[in-house]
VOGU-3710 file (C-alpha; in Angstrom, 3 decimals, decimal comma):
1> xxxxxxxxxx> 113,467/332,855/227,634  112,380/334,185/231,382  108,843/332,689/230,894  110,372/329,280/229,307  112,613/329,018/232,448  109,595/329,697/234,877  107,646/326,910/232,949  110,454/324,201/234,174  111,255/324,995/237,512  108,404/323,167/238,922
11> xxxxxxxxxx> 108,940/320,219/236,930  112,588/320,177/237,947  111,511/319,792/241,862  109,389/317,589/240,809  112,453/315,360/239,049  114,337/316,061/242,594  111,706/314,332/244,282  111,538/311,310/241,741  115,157/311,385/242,589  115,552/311,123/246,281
21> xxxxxxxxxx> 112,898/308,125/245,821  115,561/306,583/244,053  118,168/307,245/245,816  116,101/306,051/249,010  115,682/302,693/247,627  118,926/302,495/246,899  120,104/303,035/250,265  117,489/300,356/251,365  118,799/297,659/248,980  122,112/298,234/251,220
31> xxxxxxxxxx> 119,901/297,821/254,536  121,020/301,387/255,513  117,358/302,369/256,219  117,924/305,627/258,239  118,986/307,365/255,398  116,119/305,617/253,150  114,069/307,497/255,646  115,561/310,789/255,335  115,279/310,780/251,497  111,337/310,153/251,763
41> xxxxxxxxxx> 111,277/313,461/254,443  113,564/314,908/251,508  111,259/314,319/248,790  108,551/315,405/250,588  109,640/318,651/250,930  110,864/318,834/247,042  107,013/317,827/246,516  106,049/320,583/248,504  108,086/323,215/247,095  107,131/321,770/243,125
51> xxxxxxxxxx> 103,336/322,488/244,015  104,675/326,028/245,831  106,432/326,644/242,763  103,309/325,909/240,421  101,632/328,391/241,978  103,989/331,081/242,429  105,135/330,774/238,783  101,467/330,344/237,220  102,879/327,209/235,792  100,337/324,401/235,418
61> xxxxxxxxxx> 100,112/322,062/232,796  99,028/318,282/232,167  102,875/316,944/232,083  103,290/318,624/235,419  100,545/316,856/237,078  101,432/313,622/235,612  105,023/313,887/236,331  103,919/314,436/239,963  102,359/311,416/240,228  104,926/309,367/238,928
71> xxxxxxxxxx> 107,477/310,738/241,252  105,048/310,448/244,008  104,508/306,341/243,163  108,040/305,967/243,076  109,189/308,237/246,517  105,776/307,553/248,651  104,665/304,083/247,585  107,725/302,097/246,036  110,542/303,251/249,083  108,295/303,323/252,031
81> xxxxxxxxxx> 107,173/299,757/251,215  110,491/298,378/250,359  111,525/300,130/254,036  107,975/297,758/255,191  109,602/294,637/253,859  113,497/295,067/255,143  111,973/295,945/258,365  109,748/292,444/258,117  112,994/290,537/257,611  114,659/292,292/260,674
91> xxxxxxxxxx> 112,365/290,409/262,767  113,269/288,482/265,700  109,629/287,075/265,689  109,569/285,647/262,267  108,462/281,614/262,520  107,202/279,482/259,533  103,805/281,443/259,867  105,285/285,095/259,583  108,013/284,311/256,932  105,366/284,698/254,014
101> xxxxxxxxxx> 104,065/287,875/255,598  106,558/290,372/254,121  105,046/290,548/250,824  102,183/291,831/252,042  104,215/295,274/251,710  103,653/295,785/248,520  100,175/296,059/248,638  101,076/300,025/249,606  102,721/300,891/246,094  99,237/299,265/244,828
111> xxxxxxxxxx> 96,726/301,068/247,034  99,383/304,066/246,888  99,136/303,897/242,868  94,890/303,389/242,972  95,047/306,880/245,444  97,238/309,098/242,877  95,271/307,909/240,096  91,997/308,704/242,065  93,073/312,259/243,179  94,057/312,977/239,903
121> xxxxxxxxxx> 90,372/312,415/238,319  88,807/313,912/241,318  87,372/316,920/240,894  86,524/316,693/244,969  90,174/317,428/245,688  91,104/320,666/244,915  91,144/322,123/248,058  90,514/318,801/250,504  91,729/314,840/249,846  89,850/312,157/250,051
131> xxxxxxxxxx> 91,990/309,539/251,689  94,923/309,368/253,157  97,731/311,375/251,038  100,699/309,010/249,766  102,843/311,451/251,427  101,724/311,337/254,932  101,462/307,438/255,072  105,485/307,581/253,080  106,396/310,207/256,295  104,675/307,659/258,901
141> xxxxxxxxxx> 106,562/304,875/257,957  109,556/306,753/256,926  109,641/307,421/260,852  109,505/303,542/261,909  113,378/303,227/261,584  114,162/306,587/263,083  111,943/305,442/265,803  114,087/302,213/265,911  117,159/304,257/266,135  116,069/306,691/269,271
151> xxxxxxxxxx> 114,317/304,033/271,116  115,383/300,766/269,929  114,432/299,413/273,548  110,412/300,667/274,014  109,226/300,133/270,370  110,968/296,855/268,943  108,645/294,563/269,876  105,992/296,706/267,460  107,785/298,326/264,200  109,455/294,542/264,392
161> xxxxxxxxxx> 106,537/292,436/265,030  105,667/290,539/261,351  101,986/290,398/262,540  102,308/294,054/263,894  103,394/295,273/260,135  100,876/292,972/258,376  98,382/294,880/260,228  99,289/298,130/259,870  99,681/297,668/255,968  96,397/296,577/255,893
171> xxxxxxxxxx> 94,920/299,233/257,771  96,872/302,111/255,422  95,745/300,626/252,127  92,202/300,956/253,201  92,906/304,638/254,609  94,643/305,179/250,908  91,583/304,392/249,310  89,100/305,832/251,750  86,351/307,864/250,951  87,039/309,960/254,070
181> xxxxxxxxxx> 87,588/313,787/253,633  90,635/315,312/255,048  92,722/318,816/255,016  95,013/320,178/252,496  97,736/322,428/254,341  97,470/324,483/251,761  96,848/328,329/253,370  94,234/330,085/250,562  94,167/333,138/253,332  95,128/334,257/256,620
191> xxxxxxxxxx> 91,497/334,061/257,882  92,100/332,828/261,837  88,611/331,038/261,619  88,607/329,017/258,787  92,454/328,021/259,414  92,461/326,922/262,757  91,964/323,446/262,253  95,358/323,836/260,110  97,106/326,170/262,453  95,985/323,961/265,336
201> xxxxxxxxxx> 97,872/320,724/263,652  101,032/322,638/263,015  101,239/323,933/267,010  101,329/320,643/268,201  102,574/319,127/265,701  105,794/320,963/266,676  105,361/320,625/270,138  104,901/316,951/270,354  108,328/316,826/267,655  110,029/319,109/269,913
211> xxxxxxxxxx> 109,731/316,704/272,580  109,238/313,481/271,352  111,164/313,735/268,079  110,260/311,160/265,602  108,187/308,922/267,870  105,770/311,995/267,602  105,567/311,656/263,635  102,571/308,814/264,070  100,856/311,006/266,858  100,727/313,705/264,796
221> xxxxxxxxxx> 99,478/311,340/261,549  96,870/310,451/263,722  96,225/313,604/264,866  95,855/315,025/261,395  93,156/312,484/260,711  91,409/313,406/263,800  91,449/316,738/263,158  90,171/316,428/259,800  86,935/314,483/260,809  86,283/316,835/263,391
231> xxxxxx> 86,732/320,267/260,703  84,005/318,395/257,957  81,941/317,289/260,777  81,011/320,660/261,851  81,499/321,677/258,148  78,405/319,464/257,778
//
């Protein structure tokens, strides 16, 4: 009974993630987008703890895995672009140019849907990704209207610019798909030396929160890429 308990629990996270994606796009439907947002940080951390759990629990299996995925397309490609397109029509700047330019946001749950199906034939990415993870490109733009909320005066004329978004889109569907190594944040051991390029992330990643709040988030995205190159670099 124990062990057939244990064999769910990750899978149930996993369904609490699927959830919150559901419940973000929901809340986007009814243009309320900060709390889109926060369900994308939410089921980030549920698809955290389901892969925590996994591990703890020795509980691994094929359904898992694909049940991940699926949850993932839904809370880190589906919400974040429908987020992308409400925040195209929000525009001030939109003209008869711009106005077809908000479909271009769902090219993410595409690219987003061609990186989970990669990573999950990869044998390359057990302890590194190749490309962008969905999650960290769901967390960027889950940040745009929290951004929007804090400083609605220094960053408009970007996260509301049609030809600002367009761009960006673009830029993370080729990062998605990239073969460019990066990080897991996964801790195997508390080995100083070959952690630091993790342990340096999470320093400043909370300092630069701390102090900037959510305009750090896409800092610290940017950061993490850095970092990354730098770590297989001198890996090389």
């Amino acid at each position: 009974m124990r062990r057939r308990v244990k064999k769910h629990v990750p899978n149930a996270i996993t369904c609490a993630n699927l959830f919150s994606g559901c419940v973000g796009i929901v809340f986007t439907f009814q243009e309320n987008l900060i709390f889109a947002a926060y369900c994308i940080f939410l089921a980030a951390i549920f698809d955290f703890f389901d892969g925590l759990a996994s591990r703890v629990l020795q509980s691994f299996s094929g359904i898992g895995k694909d049940l991940d995925s699926l949850a993932d397309m839904v809370s880190f490609g589906v919400l974040p672009s429908v987020i992308l397109y409400e925040l195209f029509l929000q525009s001030p700047q939109i003209d008869h140019v711009s106005q077809y330019l908000n479909f271009i946001a769902f090219l993410l749950p595409v690219f987003s849907a061609l990186r989970l199906a990669k990573f999950n034939n990869d044998a390359r990415q057990t302890d590194s990704f190749i490309g962008l993870p969905t999650p960290a490109n769901a967390i960027l733009i889950a940040s745009f209207p929290l951004i929007l909320k804090d400083n609605q005066a220094y960053f408009a004329d970007y996260i509301l610019n049609p030809y600002f978004l367009s761009c960006f889109v673009l830029i993370m569907c080729a990062l998605l798909v990239a073969e460019m190594p990066l990080m897991s944040l996964k801790f195997k051991n508390r080995d100083f030396q070959k952690n630091i390029y993790r342990y340096l992330l999470l320093l400043f990643s909370a300092i630069l929160i701390l102090f900037f709040k959510f305009a750090a988030v896409p800092v610290v995205i940017v950061m993490y890429i850095t970092l990354s190159v730098i770590q297989f670099k001198i890996a090389k």
